[in-house]
C-alpha positions in Angstrom: 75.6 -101.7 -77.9 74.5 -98.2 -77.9 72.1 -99.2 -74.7 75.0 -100.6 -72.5 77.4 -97.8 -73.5 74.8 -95.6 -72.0 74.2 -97.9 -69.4 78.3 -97.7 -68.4 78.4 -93.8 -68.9 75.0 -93.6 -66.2 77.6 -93.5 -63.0 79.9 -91.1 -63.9 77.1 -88.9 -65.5 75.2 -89.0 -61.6 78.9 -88.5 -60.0 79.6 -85.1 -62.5 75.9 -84.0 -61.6 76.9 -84.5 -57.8 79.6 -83.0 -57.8 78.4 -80.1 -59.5 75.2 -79.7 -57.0 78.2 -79.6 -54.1 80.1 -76.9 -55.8 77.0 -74.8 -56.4 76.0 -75.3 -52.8 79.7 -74.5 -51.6 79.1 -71.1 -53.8 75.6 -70.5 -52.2 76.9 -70.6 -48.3 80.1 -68.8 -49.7 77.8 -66.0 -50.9 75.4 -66.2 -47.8 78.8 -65.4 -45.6 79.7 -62.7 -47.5 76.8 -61.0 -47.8 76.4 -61.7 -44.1 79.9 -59.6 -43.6 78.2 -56.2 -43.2 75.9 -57.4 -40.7 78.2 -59.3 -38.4 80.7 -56.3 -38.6 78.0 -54.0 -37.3 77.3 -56.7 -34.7 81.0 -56.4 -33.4 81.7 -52.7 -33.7 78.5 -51.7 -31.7 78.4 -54.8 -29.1 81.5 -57.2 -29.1 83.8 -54.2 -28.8 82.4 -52.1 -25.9 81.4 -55.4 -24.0 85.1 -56.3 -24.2 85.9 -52.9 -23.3 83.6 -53.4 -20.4 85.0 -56.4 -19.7 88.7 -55.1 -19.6 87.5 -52.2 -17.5 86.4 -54.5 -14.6 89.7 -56.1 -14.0 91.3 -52.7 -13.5 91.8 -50.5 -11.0 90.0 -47.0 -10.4 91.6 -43.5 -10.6 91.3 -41.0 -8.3 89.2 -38.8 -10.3 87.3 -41.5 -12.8 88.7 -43.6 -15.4 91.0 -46.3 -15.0 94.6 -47.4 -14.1 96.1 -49.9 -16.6 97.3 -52.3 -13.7 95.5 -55.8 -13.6 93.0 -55.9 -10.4 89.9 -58.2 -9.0 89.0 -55.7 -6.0 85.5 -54.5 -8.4 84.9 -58.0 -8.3 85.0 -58.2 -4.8 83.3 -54.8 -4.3 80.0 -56.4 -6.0 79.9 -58.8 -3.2 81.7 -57.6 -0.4 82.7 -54.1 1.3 85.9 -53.3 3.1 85.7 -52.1 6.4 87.5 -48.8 6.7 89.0 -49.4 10.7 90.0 -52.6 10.1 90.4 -53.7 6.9 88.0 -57.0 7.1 85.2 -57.9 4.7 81.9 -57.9 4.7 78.6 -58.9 2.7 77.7 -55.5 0.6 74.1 -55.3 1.9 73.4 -52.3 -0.1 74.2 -54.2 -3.1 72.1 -56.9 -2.6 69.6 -55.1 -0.9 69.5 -53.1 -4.4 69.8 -56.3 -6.8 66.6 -57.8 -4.7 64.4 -54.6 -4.8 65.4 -54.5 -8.7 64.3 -58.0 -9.1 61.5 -57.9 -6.8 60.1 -55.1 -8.9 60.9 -56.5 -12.0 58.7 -59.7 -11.0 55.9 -57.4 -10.1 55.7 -55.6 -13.4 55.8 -58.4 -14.8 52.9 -59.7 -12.9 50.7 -56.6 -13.1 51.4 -56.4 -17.0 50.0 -59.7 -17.3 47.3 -59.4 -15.3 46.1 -56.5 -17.6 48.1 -57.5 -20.5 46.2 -61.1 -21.1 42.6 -59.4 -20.9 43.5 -56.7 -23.0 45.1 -58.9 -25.5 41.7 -61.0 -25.5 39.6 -58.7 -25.9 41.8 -57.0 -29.0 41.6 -60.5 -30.7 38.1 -61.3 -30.6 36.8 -58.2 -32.5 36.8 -57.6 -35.8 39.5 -57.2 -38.0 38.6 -53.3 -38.3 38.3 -52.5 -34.6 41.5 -55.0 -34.3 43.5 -52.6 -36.1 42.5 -49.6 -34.2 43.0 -51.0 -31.0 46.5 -52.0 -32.0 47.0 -48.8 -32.8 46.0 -47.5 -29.5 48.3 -49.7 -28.0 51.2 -48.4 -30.2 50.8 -45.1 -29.0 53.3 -44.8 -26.2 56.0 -45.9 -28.3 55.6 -42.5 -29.7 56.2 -40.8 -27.3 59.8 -40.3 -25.5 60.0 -42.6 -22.3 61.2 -39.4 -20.5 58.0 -37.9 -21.1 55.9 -40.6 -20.0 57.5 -41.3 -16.7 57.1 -37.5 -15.9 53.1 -38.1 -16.8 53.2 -40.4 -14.4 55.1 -38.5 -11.5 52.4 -35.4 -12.2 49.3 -38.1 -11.7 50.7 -39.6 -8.3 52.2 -36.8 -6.7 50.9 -34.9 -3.3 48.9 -32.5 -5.5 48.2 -35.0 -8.3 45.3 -36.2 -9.8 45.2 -39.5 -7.8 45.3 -37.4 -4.4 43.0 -35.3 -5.5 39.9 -38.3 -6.5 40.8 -39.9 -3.7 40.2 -37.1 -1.5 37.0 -36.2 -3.1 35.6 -39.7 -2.9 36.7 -39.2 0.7 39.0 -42.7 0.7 41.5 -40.2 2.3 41.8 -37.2 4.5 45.3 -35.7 3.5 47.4 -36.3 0.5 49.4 -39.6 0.4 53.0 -39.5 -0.7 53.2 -42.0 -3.7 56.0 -41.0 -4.8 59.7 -41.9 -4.6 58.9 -45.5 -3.2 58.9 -48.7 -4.8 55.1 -48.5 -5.3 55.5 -45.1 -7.8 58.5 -46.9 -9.7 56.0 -50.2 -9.8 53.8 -48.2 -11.6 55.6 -46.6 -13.6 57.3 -49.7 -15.2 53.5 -51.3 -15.4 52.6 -48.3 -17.6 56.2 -47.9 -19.3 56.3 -51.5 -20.2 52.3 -52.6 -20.6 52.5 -52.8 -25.2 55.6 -54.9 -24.3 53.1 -57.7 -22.8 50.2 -57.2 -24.7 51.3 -57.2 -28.9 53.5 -60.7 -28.1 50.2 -62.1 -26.2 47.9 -60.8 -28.9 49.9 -62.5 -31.4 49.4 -65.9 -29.7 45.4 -65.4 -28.6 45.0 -64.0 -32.7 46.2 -67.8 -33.9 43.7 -69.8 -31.4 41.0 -72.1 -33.0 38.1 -70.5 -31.0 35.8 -73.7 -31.6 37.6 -75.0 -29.0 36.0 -73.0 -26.5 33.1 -73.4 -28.4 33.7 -77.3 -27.4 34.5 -76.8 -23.7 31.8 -75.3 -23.0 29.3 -77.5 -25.4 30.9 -80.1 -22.4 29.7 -77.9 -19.5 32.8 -76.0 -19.0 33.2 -72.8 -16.8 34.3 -70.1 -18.3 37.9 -70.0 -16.0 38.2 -73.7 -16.6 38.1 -73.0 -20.0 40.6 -70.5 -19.8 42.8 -72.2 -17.5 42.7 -75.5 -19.3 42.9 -74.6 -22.8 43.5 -71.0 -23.8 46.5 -70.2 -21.5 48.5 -73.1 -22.5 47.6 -72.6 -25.9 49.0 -69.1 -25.8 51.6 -70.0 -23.0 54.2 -68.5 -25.7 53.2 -65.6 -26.5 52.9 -65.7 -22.6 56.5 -66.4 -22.0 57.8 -63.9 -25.0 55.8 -61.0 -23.3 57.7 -62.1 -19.9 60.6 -61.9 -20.8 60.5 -59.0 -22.6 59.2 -57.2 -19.6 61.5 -58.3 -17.0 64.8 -58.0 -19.3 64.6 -54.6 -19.8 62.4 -53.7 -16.1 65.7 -55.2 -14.6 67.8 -52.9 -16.2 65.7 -49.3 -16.3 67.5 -46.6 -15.0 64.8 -43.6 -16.1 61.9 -44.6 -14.4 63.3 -45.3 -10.8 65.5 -42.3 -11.3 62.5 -40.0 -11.4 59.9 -41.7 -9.6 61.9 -43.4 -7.2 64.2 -40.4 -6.1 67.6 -40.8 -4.9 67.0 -43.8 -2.2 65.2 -46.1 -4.1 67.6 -47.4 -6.5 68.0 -50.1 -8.8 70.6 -52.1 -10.5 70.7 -48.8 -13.7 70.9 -46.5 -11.1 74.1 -48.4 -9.0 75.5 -48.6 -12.2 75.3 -45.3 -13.5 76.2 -43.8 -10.1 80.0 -45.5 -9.8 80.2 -44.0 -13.4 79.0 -40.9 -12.5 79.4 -39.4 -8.6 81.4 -42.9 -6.9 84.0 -42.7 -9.9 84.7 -46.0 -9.8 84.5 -47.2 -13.3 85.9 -50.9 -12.8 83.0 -51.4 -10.0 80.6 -50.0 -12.5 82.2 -52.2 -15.4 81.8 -55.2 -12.4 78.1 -54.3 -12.0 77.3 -53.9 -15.6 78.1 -57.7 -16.5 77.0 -58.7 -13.5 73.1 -57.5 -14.7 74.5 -59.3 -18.2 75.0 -62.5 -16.3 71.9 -62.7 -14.7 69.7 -61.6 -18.0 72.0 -64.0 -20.1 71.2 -66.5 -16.8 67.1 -66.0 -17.7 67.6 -66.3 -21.8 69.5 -69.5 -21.1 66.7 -70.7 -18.4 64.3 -70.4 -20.5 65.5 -71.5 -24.3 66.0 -74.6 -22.1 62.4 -75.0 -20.8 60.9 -74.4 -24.0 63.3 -76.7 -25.9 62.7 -79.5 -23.2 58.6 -79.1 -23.7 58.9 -78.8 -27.6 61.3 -82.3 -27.3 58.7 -83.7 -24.5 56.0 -82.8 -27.5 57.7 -84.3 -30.0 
């Protein structure tokens, strides 16, 4: 009797014990929200908030003398794309607009390139030492973050300029007769970014090359393998993350620099920072600014999105 009685009270012993497990994991993600509070506060205060601000700002219209008037408007959103013509009042294409978004672009993609192009060897090299001269050479590569961007760029105007170093070896090796003006042109602000944003390629990139099975090489070229066929055929899609990571975080923030074409490009070779900071600045139209800054946002968030979708597709496609 004492068996069946237990038998009877089994269910409603598993349903209490169920019932209990839910509540405690009800008070688990209860806890993880709050403590979660502080965080996602922060979050809002310093992004949310100004981006609505922002936002707002761009569907006003301008002042006189800067700021805003509180009276609903879409003409900054026009003023991206199009320009008025003062005679006659018609619109037009803004080619200095777009002539500014593609030289920001164009020389975002080449930073990008030139990073990795040095950035993969370097990171290479860096993996396959030891774990000793590993850590020094990560340190090396560490080093810039040290130092203020500010600084760096100037290092870089003093090396390219008419009386800089680079005139000056390349005079004495007689490759030229008479200074060349590198700077303020797209080729100084290429540069400048390559040097600015070179760790940015080469710690993701390290990160992937440090987890390859290197008897996989090893293998290729046990099966007569060139060395370039190896690399092309199994270490660059094996580190084809680290790859993309060091991509993107090259090109996000090359898109947006405002320092580095400021002082090595001059005053006519801007970029999408510089447009920006200008209607803030000397145009004094904040709503066009406001326009311009979210349009940048757009095509960044445009990238992310391109690119979570790529790599969710191939991680789906690979089961």
């Amino acid at each position: 009797m004492s068996g069946l009685a237990n038998m009877t009270d089994a269910p409603h012993t598993l349903r209490r014990l169920s019932r209990a497990e839910a509540g405690q994991k009800r008070l688990d993600h209860r806890r993880r929200w709050f403590l979660s509070i502080p965080a996602l506060a922060i979050i809002t205060a310093l992004s949310l908030v100004p981006m609505l601000i922002v936002l707002v700002f761009s569907f006003l219209e301008k002042d006189t003398y800067g700021g805003v008037v509180w009276n609903f408007s879409t003409a900054a959103w026009v003023e991206v794309f199009a320009q008025r013509d003062i005679f006659d009042g018609t619109l037009k294409l803004a080619d200095a607009h777009f002539s500014i978004f593609w030289r920001s672009i164009k020389l975002s993609m080449i930073t990008t390139a030139l990073t990795l192009a040095i950035g993969v060897p370097i990171a290479y090299f860096i993996a396959t030492r030891s774990r000793k001269a590993r850590n020094i050479w990560l340190f090396a590569i560490t080093i810039p973050f040290w130092t203020s961007l500010l600084i760096r760029t100037i290092a870089i105007m003093e090396i390219i300029r008419k009386d800089g170093i680079l005139n000056a070896t390349l005079q004495k090796v007689g490759v030229i007769d008479a200074p060349v003006q590198f700077l303020f042109s797209d080729f100084a602000i290429g540069l400048g970014m390559t040097y600015v944003y070179l760790p940015l390629m080469v710690l993701p990139v390290y990160a992937s090359v440090e987890r390859l099975d290197f008897n996989l090489l090893e293998a290729c070229y046990d099966l007569y393998a060139s060395r370039w066929t190896a690399f092309r055929r199994v270490v660059l899609p094996l580190i084809k993350p680290g790859v993309i990571a060091g991509s993107i975080l090259v090109f996000v923030p090359s898109l947006g620099d405002y320092v580095t074409p400021r002082i090595l490009g001059g005053g006519g070779n801007l970029m999408i920072g510089n447009l920006i900071e200008l209607q803030f600045g000397q145009g004094r139209n904040w709503p066009l600014g406001a326009a311009l800054s979210l349009t940048l946002m757009l095509m960044i968030v445009g990238i992310l999105f391109y690119y979570a979708s790529v790599t969710g597709k191939e991680e789906s496609d690979n089961g």
